[in-house]
C-alpha positions in Angstrom: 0.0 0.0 0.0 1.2 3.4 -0.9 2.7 5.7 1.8 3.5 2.7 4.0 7.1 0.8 4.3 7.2 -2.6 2.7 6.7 -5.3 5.0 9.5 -7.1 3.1 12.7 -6.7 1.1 13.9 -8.9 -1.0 17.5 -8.9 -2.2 20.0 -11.1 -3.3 23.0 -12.1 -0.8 25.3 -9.8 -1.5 28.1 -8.1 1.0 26.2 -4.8 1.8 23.1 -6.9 2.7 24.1 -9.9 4.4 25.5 -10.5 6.8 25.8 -6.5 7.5 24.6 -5.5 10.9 23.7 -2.2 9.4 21.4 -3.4 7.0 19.9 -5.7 9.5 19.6 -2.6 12.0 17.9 -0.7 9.3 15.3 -3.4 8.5 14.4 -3.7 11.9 14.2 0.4 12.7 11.5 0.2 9.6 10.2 -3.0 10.4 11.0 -5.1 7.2 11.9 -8.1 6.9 14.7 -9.1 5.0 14.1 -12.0 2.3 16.6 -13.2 0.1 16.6 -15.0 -3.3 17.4 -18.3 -4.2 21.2 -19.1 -4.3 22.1 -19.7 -8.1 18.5 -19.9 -9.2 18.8 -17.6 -12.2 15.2 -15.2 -12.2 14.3 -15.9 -8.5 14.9 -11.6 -7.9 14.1 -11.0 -12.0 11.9 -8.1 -10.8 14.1 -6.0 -9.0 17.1 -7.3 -11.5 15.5 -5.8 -14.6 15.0 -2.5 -12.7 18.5 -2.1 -11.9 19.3 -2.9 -15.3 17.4 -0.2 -16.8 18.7 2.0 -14.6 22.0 0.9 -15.5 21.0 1.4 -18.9 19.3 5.3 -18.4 22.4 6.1 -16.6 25.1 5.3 -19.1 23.8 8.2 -21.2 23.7 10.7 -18.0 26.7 12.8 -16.9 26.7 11.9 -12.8 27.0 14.3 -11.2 28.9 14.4 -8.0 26.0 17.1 -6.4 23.7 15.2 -4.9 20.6 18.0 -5.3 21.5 17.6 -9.2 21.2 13.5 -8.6 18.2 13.7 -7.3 16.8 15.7 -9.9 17.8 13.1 -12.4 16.7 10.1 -10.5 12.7 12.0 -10.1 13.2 12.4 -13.9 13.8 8.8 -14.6 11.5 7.3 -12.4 8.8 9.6 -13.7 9.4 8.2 -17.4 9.7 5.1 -16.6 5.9 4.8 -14.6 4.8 6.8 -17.3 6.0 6.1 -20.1 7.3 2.5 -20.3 5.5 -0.8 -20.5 6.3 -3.6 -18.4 5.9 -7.6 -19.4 5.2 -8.7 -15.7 2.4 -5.7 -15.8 0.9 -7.1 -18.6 2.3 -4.2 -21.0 0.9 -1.5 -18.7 2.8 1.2 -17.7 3.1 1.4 -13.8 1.5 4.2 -13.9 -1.8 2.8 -15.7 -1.7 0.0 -13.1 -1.4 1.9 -10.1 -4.3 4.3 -11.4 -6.5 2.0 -13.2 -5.9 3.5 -16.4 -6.8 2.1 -19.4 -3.6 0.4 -20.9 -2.4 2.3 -23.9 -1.5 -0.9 -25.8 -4.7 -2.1 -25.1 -6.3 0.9 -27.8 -7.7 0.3 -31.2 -4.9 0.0 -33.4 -4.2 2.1 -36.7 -4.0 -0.4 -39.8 -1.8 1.0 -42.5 -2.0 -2.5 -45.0 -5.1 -0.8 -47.2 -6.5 -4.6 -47.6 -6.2 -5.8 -44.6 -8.9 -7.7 -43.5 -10.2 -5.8 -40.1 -11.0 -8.7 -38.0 -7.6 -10.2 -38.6 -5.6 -10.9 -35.5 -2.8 -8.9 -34.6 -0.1 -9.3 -32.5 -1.4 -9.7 -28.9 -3.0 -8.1 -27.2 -6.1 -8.7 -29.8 -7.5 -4.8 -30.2 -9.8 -3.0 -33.3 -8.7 -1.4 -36.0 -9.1 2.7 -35.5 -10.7 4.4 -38.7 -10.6 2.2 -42.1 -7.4 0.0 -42.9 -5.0 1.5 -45.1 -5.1 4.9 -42.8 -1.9 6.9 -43.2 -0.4 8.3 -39.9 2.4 10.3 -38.3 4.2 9.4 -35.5 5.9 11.8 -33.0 8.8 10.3 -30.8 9.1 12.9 -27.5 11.9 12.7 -25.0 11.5 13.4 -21.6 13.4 17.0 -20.8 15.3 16.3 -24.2 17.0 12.9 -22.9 17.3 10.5 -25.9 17.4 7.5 -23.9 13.9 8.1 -22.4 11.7 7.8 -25.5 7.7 7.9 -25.7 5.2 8.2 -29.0 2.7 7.9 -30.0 0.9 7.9 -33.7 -2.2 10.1 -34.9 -4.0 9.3 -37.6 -3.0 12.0 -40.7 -6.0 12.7 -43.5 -4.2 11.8 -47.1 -2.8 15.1 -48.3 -4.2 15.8 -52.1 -1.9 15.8 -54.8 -1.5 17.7 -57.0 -0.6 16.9 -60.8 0.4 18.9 -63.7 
């Protein structure tokens, strides 16, 4: 529940979490308990694993920098796009953000066909959604960045009306 400390924390065993008396002194001032992952079972902390790695991955393209008031304004930044702005498998392709709110799953919209004879109730790639307008639609997309940052993408497409051409 939101605005509450965890009950529990899982990590894996490394040396800043176990056996460290600090860590075990922190848990216990908040109330958590520790839980660990399975030794050498690959995926038993995937969650938390895939987080870190995209963090990992957002900061490679950031210049660190050693303030931490300047950190922390990075760190809001990324965690804002990333509950906003990008889907998650064990979410079911929601955003965090759509989950947390109960908003309606982007991916989860009529689609925009742009095969012209395609037949509408083919399938498409899961999940299963309607086609938006007629097949065969033409469309735009625009790719934004959060505050500029190319390594924190979103888009999204809007249908475009066929521009009339002109011939001599």
């Amino acid at each position: 529940m939101a605005g509450r400390a965890p009950r529990h924390l899982i990590s894996d065993k490394g040396r800043q979490f176990f056996p460290s008396k600090g860590y075990r002194r922190w848990c216990q001032r908040y109330d958590i308990r520790p839980r660990f992952g399975a030794i050498g079972q690959h995926g038993s902390i995937a969650v938390i694993e895939r987080f870190i790695r995209t963090l990992k991955e957002a900061a490679r393209y950031e210049v660190i920098s050693p303030r931490h008031s300047i950190i922390r304004v990075q760190v809001n930044r990324w965690i804002g796009w990333y509950n906003e702005h990008r889907p998650h498998s064990g979410l079911g392709g929601r955003t965090p953000n759509e989950a947390y709110f109960g908003g309606f799953p982007a991916h989860r919209r009529p689609r925009i066909e742009p095969r012209p004879n395609w037949p509408r109730r083919s399938p498409c790639a899961g999940p299963q959604v309607l086609v938006a307008g007629s097949p065969g639609a033409r469309f735009h997309v625009e790719l934004g960045r959060v505050q500029g940052k190319v390594h924190q993408p979103f888009g999204c497409g809007a249908p475009r009306e066929p521009k009339a051409v002109q011939t001599s």
